[in-house]
C-alpha positions in Angstrom: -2.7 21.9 -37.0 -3.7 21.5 -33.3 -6.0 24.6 -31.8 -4.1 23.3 -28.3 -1.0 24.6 -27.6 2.1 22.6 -27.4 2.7 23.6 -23.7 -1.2 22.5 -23.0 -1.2 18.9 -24.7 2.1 18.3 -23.1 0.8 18.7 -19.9 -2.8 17.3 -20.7 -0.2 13.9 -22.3 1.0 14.0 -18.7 -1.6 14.0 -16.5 -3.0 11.5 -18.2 -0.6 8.9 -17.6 -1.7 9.1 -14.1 -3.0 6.4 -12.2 -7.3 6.9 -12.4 -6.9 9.9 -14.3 -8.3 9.8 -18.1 -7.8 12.4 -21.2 -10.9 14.3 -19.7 -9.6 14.7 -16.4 -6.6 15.2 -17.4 -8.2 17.9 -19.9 -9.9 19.6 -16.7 -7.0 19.5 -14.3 -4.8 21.5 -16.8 -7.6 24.1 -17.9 -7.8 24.5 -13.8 -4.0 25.3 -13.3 -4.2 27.5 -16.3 -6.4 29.4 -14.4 -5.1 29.5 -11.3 -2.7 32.0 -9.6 0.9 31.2 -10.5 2.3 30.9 -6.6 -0.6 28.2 -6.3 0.8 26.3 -9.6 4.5 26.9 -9.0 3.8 25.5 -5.3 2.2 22.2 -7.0 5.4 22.0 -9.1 7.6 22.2 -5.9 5.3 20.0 -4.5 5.9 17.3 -7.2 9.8 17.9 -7.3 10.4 17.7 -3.7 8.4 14.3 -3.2 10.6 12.6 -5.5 13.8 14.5 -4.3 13.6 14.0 -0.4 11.7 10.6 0.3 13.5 7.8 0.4 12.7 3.9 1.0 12.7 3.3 4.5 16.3 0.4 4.5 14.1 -1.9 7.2 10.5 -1.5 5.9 10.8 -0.2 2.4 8.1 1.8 3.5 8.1 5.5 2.0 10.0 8.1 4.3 12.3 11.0 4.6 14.6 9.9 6.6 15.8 5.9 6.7 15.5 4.3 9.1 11.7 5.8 8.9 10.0 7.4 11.9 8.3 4.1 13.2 10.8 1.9 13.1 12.7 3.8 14.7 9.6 4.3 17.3 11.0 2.6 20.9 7.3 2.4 21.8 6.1 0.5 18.6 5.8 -3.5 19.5 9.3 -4.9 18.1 7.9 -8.5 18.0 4.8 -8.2 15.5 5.2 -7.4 11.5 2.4 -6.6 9.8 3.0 -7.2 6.1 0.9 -5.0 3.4 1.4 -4.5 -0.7 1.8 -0.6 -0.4 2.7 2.5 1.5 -0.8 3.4 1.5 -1.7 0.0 3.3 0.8 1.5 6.3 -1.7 5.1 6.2 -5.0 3.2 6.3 -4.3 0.8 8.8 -2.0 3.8 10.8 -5.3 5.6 10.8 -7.3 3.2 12.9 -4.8 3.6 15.7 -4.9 -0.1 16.7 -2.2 -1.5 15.4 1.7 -0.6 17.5 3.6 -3.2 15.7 6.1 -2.8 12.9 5.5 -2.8 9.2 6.9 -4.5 5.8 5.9 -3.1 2.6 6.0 -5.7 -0.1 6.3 -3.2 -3.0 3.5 -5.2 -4.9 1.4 -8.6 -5.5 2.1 -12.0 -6.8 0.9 -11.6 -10.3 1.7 -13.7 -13.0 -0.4 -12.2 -15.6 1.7 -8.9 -15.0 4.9 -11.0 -14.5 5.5 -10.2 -10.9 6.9 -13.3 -8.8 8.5 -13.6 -5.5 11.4 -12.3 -6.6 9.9 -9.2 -7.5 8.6 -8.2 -3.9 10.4 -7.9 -0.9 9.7 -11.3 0.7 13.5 -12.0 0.6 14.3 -8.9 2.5 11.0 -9.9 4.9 12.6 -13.3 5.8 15.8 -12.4 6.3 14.5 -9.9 8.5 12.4 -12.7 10.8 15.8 -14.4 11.2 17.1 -11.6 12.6 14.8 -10.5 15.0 12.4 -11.8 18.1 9.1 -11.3 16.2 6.3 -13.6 17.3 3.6 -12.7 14.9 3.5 -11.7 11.4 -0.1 -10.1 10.1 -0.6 -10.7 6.7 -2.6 -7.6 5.7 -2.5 -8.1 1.6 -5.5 -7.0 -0.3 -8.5 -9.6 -0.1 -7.9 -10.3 -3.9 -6.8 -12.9 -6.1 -3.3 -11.5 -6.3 -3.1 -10.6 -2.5 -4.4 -14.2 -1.0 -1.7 -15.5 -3.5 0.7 -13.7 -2.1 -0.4 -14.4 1.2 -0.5 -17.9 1.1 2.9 -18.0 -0.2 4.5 -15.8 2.7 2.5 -18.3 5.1 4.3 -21.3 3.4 7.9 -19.6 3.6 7.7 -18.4 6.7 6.3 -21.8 8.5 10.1 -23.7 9.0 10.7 -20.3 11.1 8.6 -21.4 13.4 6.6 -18.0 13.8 2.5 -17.0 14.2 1.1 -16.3 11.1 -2.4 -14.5 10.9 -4.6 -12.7 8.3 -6.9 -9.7 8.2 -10.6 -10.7 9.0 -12.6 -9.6 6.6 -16.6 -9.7 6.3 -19.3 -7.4 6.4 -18.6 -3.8 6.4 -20.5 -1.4 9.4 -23.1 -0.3 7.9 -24.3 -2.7 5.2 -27.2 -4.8 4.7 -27.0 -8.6 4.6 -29.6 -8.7 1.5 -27.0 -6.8 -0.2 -23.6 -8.7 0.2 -22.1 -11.2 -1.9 -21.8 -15.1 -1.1 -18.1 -14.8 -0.7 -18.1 -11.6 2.0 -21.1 -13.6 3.8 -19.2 -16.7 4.3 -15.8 -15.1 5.1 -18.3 -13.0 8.2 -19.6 -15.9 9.5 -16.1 -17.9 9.3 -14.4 -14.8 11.4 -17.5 -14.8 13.5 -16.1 -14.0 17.4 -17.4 -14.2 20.7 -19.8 -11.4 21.7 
């Protein structure tokens, strides 16, 4: 017989499943709401429920929204002719956050990954290329992760869309501010001096 009650290990069982979040954690973050006033965990539970009752996929750039078409692709001032293609809804917040970018997005929902069984046919690339038919886009940014999975993916987007007769580029990639030469790998050092530009 368990000294945890049943209502505890439940939630424990859940939080675990979590994405980053072990038994521990999960351990920690229950013993926390347990202790915590009940408007501040009954407003966590809203929280949770409402997220998953009132967002939607966004019908153009499956990006994650509550209303669809989402609010910047519906944006008149965003730059109608440049796409820039990323693996997840967080992709569109990072690179949102730098403020450079005033194209359009495509989320891909995902990586080509064999070993996990995801192919083409499991991203949106379909829905990305039908999309570039129908439109006056002249660039597309691939912005997948700089990983086995995302450069595979890249590589195949670059070969689909090539007959369509559209600018393809990439992310740079390469040192990060801050860091020491002594202390970066082979692979980041070559890709710096590759994207090297004009001071």
């Amino acid at each position: 017989m368990s000294a945890i009650p049943k209502p505890v290990m439940r939630l424990i069982e859940e939080l675990s499943r979590l994405p980053g979040v072990g038994p521990k954690t999960a351990s920690r973050l229950t013993y926390f709401l347990l202790r915590s006033p009940a408007e501040q965990v009954v407003s966590l539970a809203e929280a949770i429920r409402q997220v998953k009752e009132r967002t939607v996929r966004c019908s153009i750039c499956f990006n994650i929204a509550d209303t669809s078409p989402c609010s910047i692709c519906s944006d008149p001032n965003r730059d109608p002719t440049q796409i820039c293609v990323v693996e997840e809804p967080l992709d569109v917040l990072a690179l949102e956050r730098t403020r450079q970018y005033h194209g359009l997005y495509h989320v891909l929902e995902g990586a080509i990954s064999p070993v996990e069984g995801i192919g083409p046919g499991e991203l949106r690339i379909r829905e990305l290329l039908d999309r570039l038919r129908n439109t006056t886009v002249h660039e597309v940014v691939l912005a997948t992760n700089p990983n086995l999975e995302g450069e595979a993916t890249a590589m195949y987007i670059a070969q689909q869309i090539s007959p369509l007769g559209i600018r393809v580029t990439r992310l740079a990639r390469g040192l990060p501010v801050g860091a020491d030469l002594e202390y970066a790998d082979a692979v980041t050092l070559a890709q710096a001096l590759e994207g090297r530009r004009e001071v």
